[in-house]
C-alpha positions as CSV (number, residue, x, y, z in Angstrom):
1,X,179.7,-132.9,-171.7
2,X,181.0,-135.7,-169.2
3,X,178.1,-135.3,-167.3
4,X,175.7,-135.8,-170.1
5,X,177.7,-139.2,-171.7
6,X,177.5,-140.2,-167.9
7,X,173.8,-140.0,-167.6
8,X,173.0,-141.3,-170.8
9,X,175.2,-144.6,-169.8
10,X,173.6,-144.5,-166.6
11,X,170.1,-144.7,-168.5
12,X,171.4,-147.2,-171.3
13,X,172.5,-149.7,-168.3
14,X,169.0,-149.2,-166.4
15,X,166.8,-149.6,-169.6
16,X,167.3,-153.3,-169.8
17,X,166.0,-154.2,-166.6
18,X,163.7,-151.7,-166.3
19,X,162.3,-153.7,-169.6
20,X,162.9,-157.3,-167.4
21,X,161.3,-155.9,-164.8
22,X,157.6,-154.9,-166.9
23,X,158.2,-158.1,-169.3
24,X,157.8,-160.3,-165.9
25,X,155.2,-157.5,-164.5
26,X,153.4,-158.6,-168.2
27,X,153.7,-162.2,-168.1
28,X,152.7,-162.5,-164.3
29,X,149.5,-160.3,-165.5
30,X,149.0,-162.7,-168.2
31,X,149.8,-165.9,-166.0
32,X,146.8,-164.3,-163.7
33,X,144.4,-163.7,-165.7
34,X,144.8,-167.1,-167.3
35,X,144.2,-168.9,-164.3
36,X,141.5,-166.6,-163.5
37,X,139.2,-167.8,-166.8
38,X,137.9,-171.0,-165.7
39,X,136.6,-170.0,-162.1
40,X,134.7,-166.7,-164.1
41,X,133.6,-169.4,-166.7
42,X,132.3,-171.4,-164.2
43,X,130.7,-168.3,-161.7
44,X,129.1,-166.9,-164.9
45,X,127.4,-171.1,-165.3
46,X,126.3,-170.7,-162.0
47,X,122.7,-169.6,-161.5
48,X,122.8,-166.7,-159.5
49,X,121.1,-166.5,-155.7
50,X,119.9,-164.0,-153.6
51,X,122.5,-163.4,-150.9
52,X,120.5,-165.4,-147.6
53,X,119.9,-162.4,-144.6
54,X,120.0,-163.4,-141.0
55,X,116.4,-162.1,-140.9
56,X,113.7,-162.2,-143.3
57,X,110.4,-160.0,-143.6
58,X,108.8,-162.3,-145.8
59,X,105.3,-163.5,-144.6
60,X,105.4,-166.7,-143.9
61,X,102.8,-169.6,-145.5
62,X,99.9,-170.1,-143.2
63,X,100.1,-173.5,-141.6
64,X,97.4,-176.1,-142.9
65,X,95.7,-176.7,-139.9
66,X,95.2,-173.1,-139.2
67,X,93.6,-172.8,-142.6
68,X,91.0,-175.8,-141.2
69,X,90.6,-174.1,-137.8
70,X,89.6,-170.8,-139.8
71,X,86.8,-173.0,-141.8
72,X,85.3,-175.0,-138.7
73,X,84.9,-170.9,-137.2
74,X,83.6,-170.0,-140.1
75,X,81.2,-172.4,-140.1
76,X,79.9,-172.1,-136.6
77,X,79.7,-168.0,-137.1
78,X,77.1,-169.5,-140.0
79,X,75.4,-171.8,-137.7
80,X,75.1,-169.2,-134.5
81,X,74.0,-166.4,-137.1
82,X,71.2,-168.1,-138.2
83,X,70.0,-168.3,-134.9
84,X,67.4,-166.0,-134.2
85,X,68.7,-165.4,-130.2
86,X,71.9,-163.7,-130.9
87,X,69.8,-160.5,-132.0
88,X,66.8,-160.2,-130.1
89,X,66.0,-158.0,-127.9
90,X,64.1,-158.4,-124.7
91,X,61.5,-155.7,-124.0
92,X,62.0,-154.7,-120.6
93,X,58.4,-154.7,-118.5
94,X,56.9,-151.2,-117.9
95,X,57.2,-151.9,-113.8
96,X,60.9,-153.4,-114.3
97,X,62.5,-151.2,-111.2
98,X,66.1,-151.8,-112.3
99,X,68.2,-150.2,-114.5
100,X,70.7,-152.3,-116.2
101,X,74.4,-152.0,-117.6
102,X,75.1,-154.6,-120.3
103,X,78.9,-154.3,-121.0
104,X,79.7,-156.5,-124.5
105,X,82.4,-158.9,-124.1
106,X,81.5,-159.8,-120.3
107,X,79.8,-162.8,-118.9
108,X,77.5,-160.7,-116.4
109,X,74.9,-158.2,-116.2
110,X,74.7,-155.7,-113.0
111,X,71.2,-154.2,-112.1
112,X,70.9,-150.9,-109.6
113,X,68.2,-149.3,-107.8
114,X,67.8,-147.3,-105.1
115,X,65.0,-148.6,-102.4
116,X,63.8,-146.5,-99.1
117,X,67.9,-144.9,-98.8
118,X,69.1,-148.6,-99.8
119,X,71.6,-149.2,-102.7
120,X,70.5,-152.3,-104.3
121,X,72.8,-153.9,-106.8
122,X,72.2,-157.4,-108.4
123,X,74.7,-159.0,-110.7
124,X,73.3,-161.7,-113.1
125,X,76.0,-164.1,-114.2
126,X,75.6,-166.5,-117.4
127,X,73.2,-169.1,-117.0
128,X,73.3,-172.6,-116.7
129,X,71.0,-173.9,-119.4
130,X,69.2,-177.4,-119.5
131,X,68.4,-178.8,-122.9
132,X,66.7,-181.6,-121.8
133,X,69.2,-184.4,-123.2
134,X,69.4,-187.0,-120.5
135,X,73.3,-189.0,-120.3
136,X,72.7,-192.8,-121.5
137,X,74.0,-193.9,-117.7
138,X,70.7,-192.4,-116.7
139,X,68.8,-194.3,-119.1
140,X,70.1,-197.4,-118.0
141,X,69.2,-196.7,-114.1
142,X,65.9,-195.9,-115.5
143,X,65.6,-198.8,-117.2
144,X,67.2,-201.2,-113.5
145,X,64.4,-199.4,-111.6
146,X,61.0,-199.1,-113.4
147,X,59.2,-200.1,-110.0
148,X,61.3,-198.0,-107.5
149,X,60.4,-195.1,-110.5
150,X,56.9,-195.4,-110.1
151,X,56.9,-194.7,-105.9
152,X,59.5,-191.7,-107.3
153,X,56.8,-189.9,-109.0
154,X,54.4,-189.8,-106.2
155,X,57.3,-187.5,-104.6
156,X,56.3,-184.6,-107.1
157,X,60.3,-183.7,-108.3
158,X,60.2,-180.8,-110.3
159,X,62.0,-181.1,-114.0
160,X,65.7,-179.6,-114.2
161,X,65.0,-176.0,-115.1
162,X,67.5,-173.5,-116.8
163,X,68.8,-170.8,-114.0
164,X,70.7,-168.1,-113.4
165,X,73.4,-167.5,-110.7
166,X,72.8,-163.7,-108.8
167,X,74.6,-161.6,-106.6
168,X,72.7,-159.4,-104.2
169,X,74.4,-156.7,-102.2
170,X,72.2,-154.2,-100.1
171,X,73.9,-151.0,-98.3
172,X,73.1,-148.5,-96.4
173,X,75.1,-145.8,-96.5
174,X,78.5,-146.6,-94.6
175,X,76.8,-149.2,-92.6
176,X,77.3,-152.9,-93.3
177,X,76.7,-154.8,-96.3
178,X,74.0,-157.6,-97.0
179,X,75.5,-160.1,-99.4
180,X,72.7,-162.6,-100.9
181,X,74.1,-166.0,-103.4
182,X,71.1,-166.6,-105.1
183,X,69.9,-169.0,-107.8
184,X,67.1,-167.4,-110.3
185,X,64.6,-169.5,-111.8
186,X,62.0,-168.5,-114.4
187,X,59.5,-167.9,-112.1
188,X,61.4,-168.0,-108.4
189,X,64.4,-167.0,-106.3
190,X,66.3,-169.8,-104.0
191,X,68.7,-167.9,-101.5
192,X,71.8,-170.0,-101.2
193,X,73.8,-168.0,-98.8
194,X,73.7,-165.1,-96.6
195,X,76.7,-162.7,-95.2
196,X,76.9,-159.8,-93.4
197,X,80.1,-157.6,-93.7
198,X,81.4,-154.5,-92.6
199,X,83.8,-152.8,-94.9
200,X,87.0,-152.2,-92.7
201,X,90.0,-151.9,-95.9
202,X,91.4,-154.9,-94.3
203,X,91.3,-158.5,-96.7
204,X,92.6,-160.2,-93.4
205,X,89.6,-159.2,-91.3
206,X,87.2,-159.7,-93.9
207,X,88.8,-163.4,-94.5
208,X,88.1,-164.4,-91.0
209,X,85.0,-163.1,-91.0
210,X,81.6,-165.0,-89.9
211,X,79.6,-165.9,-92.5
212,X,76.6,-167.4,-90.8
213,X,75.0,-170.8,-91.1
214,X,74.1,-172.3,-94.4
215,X,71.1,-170.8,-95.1
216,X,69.1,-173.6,-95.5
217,X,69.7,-174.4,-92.1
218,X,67.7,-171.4,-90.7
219,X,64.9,-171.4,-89.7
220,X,62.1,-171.7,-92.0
221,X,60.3,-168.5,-90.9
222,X,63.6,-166.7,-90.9
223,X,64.1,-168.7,-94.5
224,X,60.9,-166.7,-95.9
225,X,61.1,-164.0,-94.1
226,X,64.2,-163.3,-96.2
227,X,62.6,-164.2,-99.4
228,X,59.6,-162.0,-98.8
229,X,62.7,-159.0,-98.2
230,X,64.1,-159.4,-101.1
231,X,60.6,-159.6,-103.0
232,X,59.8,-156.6,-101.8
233,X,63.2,-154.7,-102.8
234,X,62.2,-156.2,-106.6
235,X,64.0,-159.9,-106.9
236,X,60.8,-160.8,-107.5
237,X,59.3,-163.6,-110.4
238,X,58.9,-160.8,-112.5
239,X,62.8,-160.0,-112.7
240,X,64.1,-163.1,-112.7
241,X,61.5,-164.5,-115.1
242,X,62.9,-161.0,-117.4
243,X,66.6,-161.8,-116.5
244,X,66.2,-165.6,-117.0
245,X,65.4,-165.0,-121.0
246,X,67.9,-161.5,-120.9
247,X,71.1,-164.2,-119.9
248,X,69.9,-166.8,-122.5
249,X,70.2,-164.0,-125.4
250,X,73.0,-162.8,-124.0
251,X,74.8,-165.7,-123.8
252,X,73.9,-166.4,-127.8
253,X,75.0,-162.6,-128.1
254,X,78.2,-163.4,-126.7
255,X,79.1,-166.3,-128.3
256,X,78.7,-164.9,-131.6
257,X,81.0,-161.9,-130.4
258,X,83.8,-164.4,-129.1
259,X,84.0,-166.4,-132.5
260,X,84.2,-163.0,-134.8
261,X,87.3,-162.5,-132.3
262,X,88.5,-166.0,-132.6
263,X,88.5,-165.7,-136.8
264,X,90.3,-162.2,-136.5
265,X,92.9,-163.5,-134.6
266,X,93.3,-166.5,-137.2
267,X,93.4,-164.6,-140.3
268,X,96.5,-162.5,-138.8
C-alpha cells in the first residue's frame, strides 16, 4: 500500500514536466515549420531545372561554317559527277603486255610482266596535266618580245604536253636491280635517271651508293640505246599513250572518291 501511494506521487510529480517538456517539443515544432513556409513558398515559385551533370551526351549543334563547307562539297561532288571522266573506262589494247593492279584510294598504278626471265614492274604515278591556260606574267613577256618571238619559232619548241611520272625496275632473279625515273608522254618515253643497285638489307650501303651520271649526260648512243631497251621490254608509245589517258581517268576517279570521303566525315 505504501509502495503504491509512493509510485503514484512519484508519477503525479513527473507528469507536469513530462507535459513542459512535449508543450516546448510542440511549440518548437510549430516555431519550425513556421519559419519553414516562406522558403517552400518560394522553392514551389521557382521554376524547376534539370540538375547540370559534369558531362553531357547531348549532340551538340553543328557549327555554321561546317554546315557551308558541307554545301561547297556538295556542290563539287555535282560538278565532278557530271563529268563524263570519273566513269569511263579505258579499253586496254589487244597487244597491251602488262597486267595492271588499280588499288582505289591510291595515287599510282603498278604494271608487271615477265620478259626473257626478267621481272618487269612499272609504277604510273598521277599525272601532271596541262590545260593550256597561260599565267598573265607570260602574256606580258609575250607582249615585250614580239620580235625576239618570231626568231623563237624557227627553234621548233614543242607545246607543254600532259605527262606521267614512271618508275621502272628490271630484275633478274637475285642479281642487281635496274631502276629507270621516267617521264611518259602521249606518244614517247624521256629517261630521267638511271641506277643500278644491289639489294644487300643494308639502307646505309644503299644511301652511299653510286648512282651514275645524270643521264642526259651520257652519251647519246648509250642515251638510245637505253630507250630502244626499254622499248623492247614494252615502255613503248603504245603504253604510255594507254597509261597517259588510264592516269587522267584515274585521277577524275579519284577525286570524286576523296570528296564522297570528305562529306562523310562532315556529316558526322
Amino acid at each position: 500500500m505504501a509502495l503504491f501511494a509512493a509510485a503514484r506521487r512519484a508519477a503525479a510529480s513527473t507528469a507536469p514536466l513530462l507535459l513542459r517538456a512535449t508543450a516546448s517539443a510542440s511549440s518548437g515544432a510549430h516555431r519550425g515549420a513556421a519559419l519553414l513556409r516562406p522558403l517552400a513558398a518560394a522553392a514551389a515559385a521557382r521554376p524547376t531545372q534539370p540538375r547540370a551533370m559534369p558531362f553531357s551526351s547531348a549532340p551538340a549543334t553543328r557549327p555554321s561554317s561546317d554546315a557551308e563547307l558541307l554545301s561547297v562539297i556538295d556542290s563539287e561532288i555535282k560538278y565532278a559527277e557530271d563529268c563524263d571522266d570519273h566513269d569511263r573506262v579505258e579499253e586496254i589494247p589487244d597487244n597491251f603486255p602488262f597486267k595492271i593492279t588499280d588499288a582505289k584510294g591510291t595515287n599510282a598504278v603498278t604494271l608487271k610482266r615477265t620478259y626473257h626471265g626478267e621481272q618487269i614492274e612499272i609504277v604510273a604515278h598521277m599525272p601532271s596535266l596541262v590545260t593550256g591556260d597561260e599565267p598573265d606574267h607570260d602574256r606580258d613577256d609575250e607582249d615585250k618580245g614580239e620580235d625576239e618571238n618570231d626568231s623563237n619559232d624557227d627553234e621548233g619548241e614543242k607545246p607543254p604536253q600532259s605527262s606521267v611520272p614512271l618508275t621502272v625496275t628490271i630484275t633478274k632473279g637475285d642479281g642487281p636491280v635496274l631502276e629507270f625515273t621516267c617521264t611518259a608522254y602521249p606518244d614517247e618515253v624521256l629517261i630521267d635517271s638511271l641506277s643500278v643497285m644491289q639489294p644487300s638489307g643494308n639502307d646505309e650501303t644503299d644511301l652511299i651508293a653510286y648512282e651514275g651520271p645524270d643521264f642526259n649526260d651520257l652519251d647519246e648512243n648509250l642515251q638510245r640505246a637505253f630507250h630502244k631497251y626499254l622499248e623492247l621490254r614494252g615502255i613503248s608509245p603504245l603504253t604510255t599513250n594507254f597509261l597517259h589517258e588510264y592516269m587522267i581517268n584515274k585521277d577524275s576517279r579519284e577525286y570524286l572518291f576523296w570528296l564522297r570521303k570528305l562529306k562523310g566525315y562532315f556529316k558526322q
